[in-house]
N, C-alpha and C positions, 0 to 999 in steps of 0.2 A: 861794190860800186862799179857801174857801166860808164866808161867813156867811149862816144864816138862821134862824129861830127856828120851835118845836115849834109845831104849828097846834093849839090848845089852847081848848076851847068853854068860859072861865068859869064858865057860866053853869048847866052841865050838872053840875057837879060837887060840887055843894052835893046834891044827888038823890042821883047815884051816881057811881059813877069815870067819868071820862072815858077812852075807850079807843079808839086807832087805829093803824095801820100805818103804818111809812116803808121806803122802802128806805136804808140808807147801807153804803158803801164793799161793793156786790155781793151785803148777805147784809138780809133782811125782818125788821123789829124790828116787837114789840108794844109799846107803851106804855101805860101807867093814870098817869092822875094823880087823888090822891084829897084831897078837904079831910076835918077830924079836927075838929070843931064844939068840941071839949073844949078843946084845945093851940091853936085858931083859926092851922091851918097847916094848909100842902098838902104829900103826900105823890108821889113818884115810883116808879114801878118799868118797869125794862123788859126785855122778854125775845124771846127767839129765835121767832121765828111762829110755823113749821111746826111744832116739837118745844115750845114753852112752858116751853123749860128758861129758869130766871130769871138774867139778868145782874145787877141789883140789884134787891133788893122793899123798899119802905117807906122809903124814904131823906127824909127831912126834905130841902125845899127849902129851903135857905138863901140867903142874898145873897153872891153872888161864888163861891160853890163850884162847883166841875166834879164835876155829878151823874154822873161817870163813873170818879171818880176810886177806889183797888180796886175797881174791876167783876170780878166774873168773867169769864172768857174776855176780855180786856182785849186782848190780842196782836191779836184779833179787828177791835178799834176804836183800835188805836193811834195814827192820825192825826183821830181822832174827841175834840171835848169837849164837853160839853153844859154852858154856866156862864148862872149866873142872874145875869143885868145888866142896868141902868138905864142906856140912854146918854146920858141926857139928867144923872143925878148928883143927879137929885131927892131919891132914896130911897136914899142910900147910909147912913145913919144910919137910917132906919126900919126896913130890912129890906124882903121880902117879906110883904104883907098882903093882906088879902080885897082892899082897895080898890084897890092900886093891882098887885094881877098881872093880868098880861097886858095890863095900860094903857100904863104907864111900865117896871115891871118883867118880860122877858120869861125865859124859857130860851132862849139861843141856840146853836144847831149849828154850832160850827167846825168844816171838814174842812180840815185844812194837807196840800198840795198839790193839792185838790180843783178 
């Protein structure tokens, strides 16, 4: 099993979406992550590179959820989870916040059997 967490620029997303490339399990994903100044949350979407067909758009990051979970094309990323966690246990009660994402609370990339 692979852990590693979304390389995600904080700092840029309060501007505009943050948007980059990964490769996982053979096939090129887009990712946006966007904050929502109103709801003071950050928003996820991610899609297929080439074709920009959308696997999930606008998904609320929550604490503890697998931002992948009904994805479209899901079969796709079956051994794929994207879960937003604290391993440290700081912010298991806070949630995800301006302050502490991407500090304490990241999104991390499981791939089981990776």
């Amino acid at each position: 099993m692979n852990v590693d967490y979304l390389p995600i620029n904080k700092e840029s997303i309060f501007y505009r979406p943050e948007e980059f490339t990964m490769d996982l399990e053979n096939n090129t994903f887009l990712f946006r992550i966007s904050y929502n100044v109103y709801d003071k949350s950050f928003y996820f979407s991610m899609y297929y590179d080439l074709d920009v067909k959308p696997i999930i758009e606008g998904k609320k990051i929550v604490y503890g959820m697998d931002l992948l979970k009904n994805a479209v094309f899901q079969e796709k990323l079956d051994n794929v989870r994207i879960v937003i966690v604290d391993f440290s246990g700081s912010s298991h009660y806070e949630g995800v916040t301006k302050d502490n994402f991407m500090k304490s609370v990241k999104p991390y990339i499981i791939v089981e059997g990776g």
